[in-house]
PDB file with one MODEL, atoms N, CA, C and O in Angstrom:
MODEL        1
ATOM      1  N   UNK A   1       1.058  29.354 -34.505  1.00  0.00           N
ATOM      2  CA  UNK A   1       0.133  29.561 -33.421  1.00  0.00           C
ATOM      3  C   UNK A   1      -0.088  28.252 -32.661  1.00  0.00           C
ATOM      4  O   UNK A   1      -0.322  28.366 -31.458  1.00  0.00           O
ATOM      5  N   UNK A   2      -0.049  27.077 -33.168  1.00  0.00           N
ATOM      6  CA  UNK A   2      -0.479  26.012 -32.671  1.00  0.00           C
ATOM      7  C   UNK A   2       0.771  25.534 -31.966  1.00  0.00           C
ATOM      8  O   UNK A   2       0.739  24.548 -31.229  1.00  0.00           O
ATOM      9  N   UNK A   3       1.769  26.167 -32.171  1.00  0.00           N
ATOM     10  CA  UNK A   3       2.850  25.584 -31.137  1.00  0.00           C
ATOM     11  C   UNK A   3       3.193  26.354 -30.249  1.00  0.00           C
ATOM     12  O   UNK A   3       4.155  25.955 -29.592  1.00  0.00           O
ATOM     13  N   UNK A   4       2.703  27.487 -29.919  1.00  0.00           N
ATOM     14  CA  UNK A   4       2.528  28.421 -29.102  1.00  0.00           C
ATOM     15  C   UNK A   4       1.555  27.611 -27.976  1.00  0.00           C
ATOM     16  O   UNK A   4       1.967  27.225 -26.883  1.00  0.00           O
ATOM     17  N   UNK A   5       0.220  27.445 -28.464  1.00  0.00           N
ATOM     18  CA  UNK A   5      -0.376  26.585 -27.284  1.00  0.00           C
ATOM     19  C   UNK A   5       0.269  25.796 -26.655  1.00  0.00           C
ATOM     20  O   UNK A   5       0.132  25.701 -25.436  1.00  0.00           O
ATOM     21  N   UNK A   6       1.262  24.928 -27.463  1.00  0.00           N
ATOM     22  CA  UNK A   6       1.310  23.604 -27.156  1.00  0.00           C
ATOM     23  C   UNK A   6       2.316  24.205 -26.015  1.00  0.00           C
ATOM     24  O   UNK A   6       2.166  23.768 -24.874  1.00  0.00           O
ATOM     25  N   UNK A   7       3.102  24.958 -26.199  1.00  0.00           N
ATOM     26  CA  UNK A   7       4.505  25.537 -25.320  1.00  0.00           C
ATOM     27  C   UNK A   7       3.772  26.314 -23.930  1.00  0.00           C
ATOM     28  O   UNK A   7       4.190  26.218 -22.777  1.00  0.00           O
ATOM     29  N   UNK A   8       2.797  26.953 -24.300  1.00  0.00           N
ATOM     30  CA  UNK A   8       1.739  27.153 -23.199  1.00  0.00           C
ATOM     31  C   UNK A   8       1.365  26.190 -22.488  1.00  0.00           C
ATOM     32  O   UNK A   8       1.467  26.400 -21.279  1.00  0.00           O
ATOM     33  N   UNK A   9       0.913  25.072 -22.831  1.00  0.00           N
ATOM     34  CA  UNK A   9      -0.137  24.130 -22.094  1.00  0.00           C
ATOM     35  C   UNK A   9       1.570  23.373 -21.078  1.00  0.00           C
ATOM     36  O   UNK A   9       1.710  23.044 -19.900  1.00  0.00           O
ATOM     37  N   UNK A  10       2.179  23.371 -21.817  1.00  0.00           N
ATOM     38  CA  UNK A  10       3.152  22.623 -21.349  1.00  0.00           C
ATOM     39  C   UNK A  10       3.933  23.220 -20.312  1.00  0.00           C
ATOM     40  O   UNK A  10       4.667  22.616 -19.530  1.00  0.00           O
ATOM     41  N   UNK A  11       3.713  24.495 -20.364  1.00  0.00           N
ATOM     42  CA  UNK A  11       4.338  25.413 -19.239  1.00  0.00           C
ATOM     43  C   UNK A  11       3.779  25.481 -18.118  1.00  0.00           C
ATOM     44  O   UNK A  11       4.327  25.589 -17.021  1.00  0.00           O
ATOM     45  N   UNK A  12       2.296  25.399 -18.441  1.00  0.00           N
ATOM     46  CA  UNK A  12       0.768  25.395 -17.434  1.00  0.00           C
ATOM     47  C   UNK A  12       1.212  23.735 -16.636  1.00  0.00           C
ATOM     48  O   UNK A  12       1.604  23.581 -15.479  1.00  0.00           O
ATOM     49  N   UNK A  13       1.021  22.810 -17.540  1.00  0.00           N
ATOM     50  CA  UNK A  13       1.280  21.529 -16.823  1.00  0.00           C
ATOM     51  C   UNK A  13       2.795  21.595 -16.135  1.00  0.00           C
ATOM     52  O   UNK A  13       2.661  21.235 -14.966  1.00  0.00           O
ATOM     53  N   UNK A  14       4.046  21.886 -16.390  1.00  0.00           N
ATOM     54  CA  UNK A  14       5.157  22.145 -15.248  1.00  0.00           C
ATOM     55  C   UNK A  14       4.535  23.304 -14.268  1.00  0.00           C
ATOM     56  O   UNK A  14       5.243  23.421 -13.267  1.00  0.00           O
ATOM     57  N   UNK A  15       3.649  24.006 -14.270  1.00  0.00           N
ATOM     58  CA  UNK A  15       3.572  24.631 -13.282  1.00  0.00           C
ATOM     59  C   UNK A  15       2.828  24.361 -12.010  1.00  0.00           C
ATOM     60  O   UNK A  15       3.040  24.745 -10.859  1.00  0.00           O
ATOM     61  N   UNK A  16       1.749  23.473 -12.608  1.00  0.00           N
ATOM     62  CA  UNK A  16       0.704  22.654 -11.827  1.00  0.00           C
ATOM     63  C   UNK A  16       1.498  21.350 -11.275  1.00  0.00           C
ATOM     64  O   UNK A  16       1.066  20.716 -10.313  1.00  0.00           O
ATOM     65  N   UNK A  17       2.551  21.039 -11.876  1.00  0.00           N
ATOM     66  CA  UNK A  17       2.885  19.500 -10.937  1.00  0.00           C
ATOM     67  C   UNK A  17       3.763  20.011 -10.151  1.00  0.00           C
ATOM     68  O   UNK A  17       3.725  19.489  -9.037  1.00  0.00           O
ATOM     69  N   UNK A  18       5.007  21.303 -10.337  1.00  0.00           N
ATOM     70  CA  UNK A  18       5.829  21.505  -9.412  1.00  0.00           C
ATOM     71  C   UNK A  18       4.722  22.208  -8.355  1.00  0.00           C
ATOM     72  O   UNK A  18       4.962  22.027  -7.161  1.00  0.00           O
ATOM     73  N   UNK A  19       3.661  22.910  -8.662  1.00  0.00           N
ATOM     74  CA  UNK A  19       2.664  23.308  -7.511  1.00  0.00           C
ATOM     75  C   UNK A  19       1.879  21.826  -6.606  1.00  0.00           C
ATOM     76  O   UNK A  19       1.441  21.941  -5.461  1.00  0.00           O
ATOM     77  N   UNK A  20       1.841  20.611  -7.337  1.00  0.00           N
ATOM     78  CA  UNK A  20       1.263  19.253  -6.793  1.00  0.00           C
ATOM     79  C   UNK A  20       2.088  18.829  -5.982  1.00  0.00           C
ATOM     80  O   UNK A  20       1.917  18.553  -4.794  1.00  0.00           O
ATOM     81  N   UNK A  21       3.126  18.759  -6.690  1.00  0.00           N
ATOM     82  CA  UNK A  21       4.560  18.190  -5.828  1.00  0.00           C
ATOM     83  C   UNK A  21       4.923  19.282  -4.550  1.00  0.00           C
ATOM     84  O   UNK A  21       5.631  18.899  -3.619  1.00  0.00           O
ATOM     85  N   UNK A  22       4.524  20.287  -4.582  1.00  0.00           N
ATOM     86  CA  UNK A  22       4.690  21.251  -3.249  1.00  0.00           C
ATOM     87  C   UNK A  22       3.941  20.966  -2.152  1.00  0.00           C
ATOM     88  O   UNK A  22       4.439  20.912  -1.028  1.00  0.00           O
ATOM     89  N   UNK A  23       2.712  20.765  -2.388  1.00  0.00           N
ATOM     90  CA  UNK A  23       1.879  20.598  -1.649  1.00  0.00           C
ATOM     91  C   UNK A  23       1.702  18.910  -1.001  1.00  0.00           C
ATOM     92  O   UNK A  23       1.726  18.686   0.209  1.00  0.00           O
ATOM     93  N   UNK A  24       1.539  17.907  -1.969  1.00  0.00           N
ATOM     94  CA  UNK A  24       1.858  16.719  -1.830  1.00  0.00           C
ATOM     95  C   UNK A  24       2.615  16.490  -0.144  1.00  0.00           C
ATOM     96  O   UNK A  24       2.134  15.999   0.877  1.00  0.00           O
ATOM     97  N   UNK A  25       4.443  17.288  -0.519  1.00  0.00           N
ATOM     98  CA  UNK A  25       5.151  17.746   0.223  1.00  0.00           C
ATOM     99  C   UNK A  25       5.261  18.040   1.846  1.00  0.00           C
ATOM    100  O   UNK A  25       5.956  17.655   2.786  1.00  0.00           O
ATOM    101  N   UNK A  26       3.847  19.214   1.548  1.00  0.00           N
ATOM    102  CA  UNK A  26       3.393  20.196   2.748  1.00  0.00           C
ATOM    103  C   UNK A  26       2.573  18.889   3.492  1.00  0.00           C
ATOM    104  O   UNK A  26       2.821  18.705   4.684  1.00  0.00           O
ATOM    105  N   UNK A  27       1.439  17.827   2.696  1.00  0.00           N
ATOM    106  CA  UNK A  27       1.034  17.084   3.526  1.00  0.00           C
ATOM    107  C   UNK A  27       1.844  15.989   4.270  1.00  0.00           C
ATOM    108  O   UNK A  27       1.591  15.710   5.442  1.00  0.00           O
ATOM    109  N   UNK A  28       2.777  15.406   3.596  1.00  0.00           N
ATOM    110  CA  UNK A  28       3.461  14.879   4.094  1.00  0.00           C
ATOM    111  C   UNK A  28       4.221  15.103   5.577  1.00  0.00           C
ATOM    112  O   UNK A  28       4.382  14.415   6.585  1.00  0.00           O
ATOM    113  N   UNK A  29       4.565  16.332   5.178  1.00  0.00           N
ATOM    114  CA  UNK A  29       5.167  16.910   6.720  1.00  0.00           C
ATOM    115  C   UNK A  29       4.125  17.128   7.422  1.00  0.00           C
ATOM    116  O   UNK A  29       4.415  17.168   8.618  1.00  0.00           O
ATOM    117  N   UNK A  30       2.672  17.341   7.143  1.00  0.00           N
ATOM    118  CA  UNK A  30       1.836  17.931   8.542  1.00  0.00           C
ATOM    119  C   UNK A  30       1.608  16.620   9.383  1.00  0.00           C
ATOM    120  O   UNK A  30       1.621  16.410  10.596  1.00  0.00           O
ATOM    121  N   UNK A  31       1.377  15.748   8.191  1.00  0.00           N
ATOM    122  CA  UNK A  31       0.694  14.078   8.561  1.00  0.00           C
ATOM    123  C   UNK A  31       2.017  13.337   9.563  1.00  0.00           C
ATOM    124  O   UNK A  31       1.814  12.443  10.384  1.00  0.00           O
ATOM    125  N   UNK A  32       3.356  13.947   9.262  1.00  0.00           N
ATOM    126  CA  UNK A  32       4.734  13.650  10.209  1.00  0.00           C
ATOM    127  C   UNK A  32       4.614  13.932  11.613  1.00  0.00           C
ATOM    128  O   UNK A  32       4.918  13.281  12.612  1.00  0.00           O
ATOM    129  N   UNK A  33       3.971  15.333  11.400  1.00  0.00           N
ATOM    130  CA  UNK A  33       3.776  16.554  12.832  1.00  0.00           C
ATOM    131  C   UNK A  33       2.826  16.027  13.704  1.00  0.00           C
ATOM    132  O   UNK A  33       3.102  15.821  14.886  1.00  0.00           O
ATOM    133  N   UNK A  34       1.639  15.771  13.185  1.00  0.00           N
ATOM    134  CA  UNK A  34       0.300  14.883  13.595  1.00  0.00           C
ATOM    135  C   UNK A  34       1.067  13.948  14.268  1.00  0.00           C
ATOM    136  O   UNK A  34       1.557  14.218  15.364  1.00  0.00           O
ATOM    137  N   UNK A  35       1.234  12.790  13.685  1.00  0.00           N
ATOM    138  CA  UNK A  35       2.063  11.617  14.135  1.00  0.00           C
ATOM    139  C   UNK A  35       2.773  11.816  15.353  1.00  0.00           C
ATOM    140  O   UNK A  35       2.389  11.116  16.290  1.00  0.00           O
ATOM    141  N   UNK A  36       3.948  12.797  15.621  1.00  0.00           N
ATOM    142  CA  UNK A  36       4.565  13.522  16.376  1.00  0.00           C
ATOM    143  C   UNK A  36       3.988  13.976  17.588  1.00  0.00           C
ATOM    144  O   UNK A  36       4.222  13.738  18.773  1.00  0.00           O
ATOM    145  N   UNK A  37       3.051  14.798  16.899  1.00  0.00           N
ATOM    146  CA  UNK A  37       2.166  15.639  18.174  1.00  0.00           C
ATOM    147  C   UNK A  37       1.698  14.593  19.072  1.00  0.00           C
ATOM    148  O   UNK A  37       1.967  14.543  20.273  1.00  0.00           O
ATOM    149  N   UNK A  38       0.838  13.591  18.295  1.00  0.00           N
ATOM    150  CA  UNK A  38       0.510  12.324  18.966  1.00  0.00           C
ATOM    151  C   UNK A  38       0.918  11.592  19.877  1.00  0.00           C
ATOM    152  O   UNK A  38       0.217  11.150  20.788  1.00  0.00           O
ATOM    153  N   UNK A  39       2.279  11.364  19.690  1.00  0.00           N
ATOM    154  CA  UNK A  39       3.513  10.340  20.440  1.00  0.00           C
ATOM    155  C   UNK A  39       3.738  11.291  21.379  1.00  0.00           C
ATOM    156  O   UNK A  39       4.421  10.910  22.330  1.00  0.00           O
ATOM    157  N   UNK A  40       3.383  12.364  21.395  1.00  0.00           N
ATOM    158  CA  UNK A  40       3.722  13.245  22.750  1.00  0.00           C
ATOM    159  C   UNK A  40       2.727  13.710  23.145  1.00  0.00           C
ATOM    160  O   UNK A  40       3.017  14.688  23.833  1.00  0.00           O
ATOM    161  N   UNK A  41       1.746  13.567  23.101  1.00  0.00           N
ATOM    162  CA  UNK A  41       0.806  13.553  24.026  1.00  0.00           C
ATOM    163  C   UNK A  41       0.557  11.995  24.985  1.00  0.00           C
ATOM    164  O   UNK A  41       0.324  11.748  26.168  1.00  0.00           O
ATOM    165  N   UNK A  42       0.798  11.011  23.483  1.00  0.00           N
ATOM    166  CA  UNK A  42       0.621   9.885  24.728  1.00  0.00           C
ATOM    167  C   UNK A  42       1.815   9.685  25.883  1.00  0.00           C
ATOM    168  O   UNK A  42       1.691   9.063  26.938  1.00  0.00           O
ATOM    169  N   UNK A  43       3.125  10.449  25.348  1.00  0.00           N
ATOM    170  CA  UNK A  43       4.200   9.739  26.141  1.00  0.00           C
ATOM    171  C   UNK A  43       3.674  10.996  27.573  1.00  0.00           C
ATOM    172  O   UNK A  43       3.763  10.561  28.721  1.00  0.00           O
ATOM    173  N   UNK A  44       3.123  12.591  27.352  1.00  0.00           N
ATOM    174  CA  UNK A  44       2.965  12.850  28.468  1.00  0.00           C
ATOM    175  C   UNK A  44       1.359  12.491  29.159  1.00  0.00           C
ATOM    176  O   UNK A  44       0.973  13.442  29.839  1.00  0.00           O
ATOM    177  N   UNK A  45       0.561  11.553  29.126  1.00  0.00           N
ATOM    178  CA  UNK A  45      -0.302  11.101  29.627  1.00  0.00           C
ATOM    179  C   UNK A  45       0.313   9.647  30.223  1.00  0.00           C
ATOM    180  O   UNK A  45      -0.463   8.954  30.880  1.00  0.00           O
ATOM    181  N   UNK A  46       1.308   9.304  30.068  1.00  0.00           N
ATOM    182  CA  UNK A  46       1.500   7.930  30.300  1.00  0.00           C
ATOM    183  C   UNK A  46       2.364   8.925  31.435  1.00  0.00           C
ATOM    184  O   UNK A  46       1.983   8.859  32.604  1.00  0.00           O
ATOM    185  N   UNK A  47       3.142   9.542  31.209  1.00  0.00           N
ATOM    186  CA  UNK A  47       3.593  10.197  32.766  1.00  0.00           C
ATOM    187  C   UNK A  47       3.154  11.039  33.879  1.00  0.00           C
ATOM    188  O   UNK A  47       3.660  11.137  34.997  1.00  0.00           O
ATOM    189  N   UNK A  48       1.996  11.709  33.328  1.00  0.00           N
ATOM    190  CA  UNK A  48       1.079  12.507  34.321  1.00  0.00           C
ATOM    191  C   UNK A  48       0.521  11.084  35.734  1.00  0.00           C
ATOM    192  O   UNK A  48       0.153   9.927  35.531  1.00  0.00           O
ATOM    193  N   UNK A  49       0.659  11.714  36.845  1.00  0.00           N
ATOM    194  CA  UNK A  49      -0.225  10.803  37.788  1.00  0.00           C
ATOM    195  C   UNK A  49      -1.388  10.601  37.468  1.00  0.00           C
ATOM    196  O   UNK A  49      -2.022  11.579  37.073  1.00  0.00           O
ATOM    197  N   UNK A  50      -2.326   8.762  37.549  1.00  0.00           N
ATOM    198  CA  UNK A  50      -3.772   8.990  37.417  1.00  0.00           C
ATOM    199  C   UNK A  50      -4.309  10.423  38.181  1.00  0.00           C
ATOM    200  O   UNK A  50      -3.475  11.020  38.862  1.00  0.00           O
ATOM    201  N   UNK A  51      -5.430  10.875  38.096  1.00  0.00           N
ATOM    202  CA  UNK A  51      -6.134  10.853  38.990  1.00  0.00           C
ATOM    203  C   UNK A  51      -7.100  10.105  39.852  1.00  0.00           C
ATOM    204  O   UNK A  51      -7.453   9.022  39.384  1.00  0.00           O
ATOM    205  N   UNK A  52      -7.620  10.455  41.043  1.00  0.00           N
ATOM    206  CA  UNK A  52      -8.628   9.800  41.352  1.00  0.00           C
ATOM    207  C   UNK A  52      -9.477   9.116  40.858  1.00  0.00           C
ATOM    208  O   UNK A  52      -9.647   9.613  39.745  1.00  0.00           O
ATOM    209  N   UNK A  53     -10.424   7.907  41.014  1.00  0.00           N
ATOM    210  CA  UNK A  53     -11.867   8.285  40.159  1.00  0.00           C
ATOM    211  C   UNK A  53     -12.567   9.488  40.907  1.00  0.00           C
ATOM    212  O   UNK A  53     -12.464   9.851  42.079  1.00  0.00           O
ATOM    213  N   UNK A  54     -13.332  10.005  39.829  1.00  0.00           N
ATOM    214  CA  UNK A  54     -14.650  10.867  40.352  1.00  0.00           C
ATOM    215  C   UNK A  54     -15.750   9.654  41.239  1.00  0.00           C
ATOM    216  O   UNK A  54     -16.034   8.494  40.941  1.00  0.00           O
ATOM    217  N   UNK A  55     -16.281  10.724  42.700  1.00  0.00           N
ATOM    218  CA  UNK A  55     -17.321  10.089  43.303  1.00  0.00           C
ATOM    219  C   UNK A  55     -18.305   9.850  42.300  1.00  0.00           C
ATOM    220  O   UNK A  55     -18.294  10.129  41.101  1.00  0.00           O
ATOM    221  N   UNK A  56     -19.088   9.331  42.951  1.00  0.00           N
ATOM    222  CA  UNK A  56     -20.093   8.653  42.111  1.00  0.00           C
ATOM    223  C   UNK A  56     -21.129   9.855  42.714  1.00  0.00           C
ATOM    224  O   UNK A  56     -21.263  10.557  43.717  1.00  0.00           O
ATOM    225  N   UNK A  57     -21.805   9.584  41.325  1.00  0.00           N
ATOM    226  CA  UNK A  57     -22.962  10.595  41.738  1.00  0.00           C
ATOM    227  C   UNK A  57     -24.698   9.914  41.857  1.00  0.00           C
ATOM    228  O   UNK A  57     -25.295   9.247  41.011  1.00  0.00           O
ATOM    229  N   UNK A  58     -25.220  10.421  43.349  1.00  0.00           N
ATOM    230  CA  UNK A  58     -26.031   9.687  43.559  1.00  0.00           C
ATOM    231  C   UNK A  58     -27.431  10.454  42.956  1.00  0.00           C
ATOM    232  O   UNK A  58     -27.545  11.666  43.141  1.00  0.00           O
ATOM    233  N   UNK A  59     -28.722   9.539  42.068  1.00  0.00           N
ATOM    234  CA  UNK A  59     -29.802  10.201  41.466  1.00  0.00           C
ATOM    235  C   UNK A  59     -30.743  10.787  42.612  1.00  0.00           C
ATOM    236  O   UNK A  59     -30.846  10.687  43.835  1.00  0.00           O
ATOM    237  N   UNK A  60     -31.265  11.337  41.745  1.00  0.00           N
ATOM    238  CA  UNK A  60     -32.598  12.121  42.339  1.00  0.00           C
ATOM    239  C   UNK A  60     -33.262  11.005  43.282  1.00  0.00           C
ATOM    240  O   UNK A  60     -33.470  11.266  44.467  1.00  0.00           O
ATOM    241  N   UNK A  61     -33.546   9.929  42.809  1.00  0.00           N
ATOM    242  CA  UNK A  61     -34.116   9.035  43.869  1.00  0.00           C
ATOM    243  C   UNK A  61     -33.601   8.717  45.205  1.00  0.00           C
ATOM    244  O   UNK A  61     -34.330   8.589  46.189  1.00  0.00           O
ATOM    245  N   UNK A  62     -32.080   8.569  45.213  1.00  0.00           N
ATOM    246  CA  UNK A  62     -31.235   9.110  46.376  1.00  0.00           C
ATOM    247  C   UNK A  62     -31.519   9.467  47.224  1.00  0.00           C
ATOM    248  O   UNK A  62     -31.721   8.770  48.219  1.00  0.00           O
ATOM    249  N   UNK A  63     -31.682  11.011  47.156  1.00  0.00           N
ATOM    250  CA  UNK A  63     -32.070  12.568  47.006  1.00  0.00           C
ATOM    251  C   UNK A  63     -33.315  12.255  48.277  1.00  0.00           C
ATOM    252  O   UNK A  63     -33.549  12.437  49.471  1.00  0.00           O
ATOM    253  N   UNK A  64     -33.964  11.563  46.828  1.00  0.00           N
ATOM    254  CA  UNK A  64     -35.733  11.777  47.738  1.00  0.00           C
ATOM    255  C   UNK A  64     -35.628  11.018  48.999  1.00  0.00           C
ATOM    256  O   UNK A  64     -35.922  11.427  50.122  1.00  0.00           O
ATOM    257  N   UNK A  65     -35.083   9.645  48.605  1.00  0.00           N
ATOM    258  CA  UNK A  65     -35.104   8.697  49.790  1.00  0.00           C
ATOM    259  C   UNK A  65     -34.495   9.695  51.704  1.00  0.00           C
ATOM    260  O   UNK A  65     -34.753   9.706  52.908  1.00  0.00           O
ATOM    261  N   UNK A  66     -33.490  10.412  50.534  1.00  0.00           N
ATOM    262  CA  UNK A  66     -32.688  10.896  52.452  1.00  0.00           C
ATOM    263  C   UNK A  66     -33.437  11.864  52.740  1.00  0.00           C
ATOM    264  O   UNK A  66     -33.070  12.179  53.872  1.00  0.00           O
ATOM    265  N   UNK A  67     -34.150  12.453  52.478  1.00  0.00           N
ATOM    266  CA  UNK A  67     -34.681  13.730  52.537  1.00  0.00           C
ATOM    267  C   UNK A  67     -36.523  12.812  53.249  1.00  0.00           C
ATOM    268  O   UNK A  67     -37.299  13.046  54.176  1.00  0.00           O
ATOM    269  N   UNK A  68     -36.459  12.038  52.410  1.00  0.00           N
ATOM    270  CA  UNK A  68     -38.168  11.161  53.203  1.00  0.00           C
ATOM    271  C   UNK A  68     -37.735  10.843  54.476  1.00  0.00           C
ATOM    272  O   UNK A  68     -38.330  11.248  55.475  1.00  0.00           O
ATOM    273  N   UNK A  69     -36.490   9.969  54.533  1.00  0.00           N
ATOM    274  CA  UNK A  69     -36.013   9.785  56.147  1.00  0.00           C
ATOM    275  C   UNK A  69     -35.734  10.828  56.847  1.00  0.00           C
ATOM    276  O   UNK A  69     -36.104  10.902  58.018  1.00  0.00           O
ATOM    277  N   UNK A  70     -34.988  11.874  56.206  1.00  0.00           N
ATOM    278  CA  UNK A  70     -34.913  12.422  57.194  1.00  0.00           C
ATOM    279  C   UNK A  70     -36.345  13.828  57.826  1.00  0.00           C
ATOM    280  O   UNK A  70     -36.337  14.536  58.833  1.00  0.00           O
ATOM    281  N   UNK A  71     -37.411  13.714  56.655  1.00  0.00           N
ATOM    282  CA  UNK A  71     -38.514  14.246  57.134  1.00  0.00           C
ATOM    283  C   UNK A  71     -39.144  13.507  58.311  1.00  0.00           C
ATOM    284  O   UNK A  71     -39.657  14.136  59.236  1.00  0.00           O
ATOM    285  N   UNK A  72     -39.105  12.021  58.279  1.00  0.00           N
ATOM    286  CA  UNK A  72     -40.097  10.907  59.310  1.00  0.00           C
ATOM    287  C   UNK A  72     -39.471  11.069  60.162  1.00  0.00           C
ATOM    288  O   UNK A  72     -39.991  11.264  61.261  1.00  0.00           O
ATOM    289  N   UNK A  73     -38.047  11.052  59.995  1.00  0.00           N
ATOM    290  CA  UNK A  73     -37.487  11.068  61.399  1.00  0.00           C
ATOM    291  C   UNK A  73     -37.414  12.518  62.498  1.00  0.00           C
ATOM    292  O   UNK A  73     -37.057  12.537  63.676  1.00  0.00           O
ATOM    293  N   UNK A  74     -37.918  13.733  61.579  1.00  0.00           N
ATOM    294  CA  UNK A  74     -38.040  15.290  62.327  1.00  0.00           C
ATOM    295  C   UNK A  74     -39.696  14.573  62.700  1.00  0.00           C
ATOM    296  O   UNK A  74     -39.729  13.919  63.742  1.00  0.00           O
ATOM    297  N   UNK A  75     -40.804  14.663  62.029  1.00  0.00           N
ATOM    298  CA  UNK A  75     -42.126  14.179  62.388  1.00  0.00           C
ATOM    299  C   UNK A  75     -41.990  13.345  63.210  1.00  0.00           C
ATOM    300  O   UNK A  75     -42.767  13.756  64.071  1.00  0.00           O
ATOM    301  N   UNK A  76     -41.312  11.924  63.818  1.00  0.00           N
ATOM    302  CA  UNK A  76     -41.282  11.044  64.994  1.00  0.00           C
ATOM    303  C   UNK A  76     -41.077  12.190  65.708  1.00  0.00           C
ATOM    304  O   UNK A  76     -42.107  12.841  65.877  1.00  0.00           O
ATOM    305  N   UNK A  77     -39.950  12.708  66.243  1.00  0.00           N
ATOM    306  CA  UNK A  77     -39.016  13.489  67.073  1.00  0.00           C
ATOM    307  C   UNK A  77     -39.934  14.546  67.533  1.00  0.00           C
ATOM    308  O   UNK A  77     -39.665  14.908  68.679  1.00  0.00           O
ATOM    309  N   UNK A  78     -40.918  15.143  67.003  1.00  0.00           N
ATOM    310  CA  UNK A  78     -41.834  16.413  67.461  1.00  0.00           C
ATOM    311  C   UNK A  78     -43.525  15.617  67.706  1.00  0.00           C
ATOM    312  O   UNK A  78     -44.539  16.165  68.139  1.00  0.00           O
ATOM    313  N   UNK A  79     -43.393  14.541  67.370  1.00  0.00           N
ATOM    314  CA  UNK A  79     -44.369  13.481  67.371  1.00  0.00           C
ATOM    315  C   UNK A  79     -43.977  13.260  69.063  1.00  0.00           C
ATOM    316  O   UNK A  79     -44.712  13.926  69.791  1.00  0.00           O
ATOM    317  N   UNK A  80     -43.423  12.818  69.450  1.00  0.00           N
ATOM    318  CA  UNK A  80     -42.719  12.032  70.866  1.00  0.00           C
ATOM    319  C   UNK A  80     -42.751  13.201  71.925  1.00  0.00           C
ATOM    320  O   UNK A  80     -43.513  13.190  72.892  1.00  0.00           O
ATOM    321  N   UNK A  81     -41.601  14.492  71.577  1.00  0.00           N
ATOM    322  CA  UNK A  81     -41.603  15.580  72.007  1.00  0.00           C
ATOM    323  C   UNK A  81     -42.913  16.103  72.705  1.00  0.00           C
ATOM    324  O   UNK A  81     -43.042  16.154  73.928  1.00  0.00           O
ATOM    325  N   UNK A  82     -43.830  16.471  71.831  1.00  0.00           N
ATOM    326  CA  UNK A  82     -45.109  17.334  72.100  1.00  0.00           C
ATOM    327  C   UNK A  82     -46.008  16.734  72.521  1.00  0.00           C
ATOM    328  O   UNK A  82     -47.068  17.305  72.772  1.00  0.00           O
TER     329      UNK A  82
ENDMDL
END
């Protein structure tokens, strides 16, 4: 009986390292693909045209300022007018 285990355990352990060694394997190649995928994305960003920059975007204070001028300047204009 006791060498029955032992022929067991030993069958269990070849089954678990050729299953380690498979996988091991599988990472190897994804971590290749990664790598891969990588080098081609940069080689097609290094060939795409820049784009533009984006305008700049002006804040709310902006905003208020053109909108105050251009209220004073309707109030002069109907101010003068009338």
């Amino acid at each position: 009986m006791y060498r029955d285990d032992d022929a067991a355990r030993a069958e269990q352990a070849r089954v678990l390292i050729d299953e380690i060694a498979r996988l091991e394997h599988q990472q190897v190649t994804r971590c290749a693909a990664d790598q891969r995928l990588d080098a081609a994305r940069a080689e097609l960003s290094s060939l795409q045209p820049r784009a533009p920059a984006a305008p700049t975007r002006h804040g709310a204070l902006a905003h208020l300022v053109v909108f105050a001028a251009t209220a004073g300047i309707g109030y002069l204009g109907y101010s003068l007018l009338g």
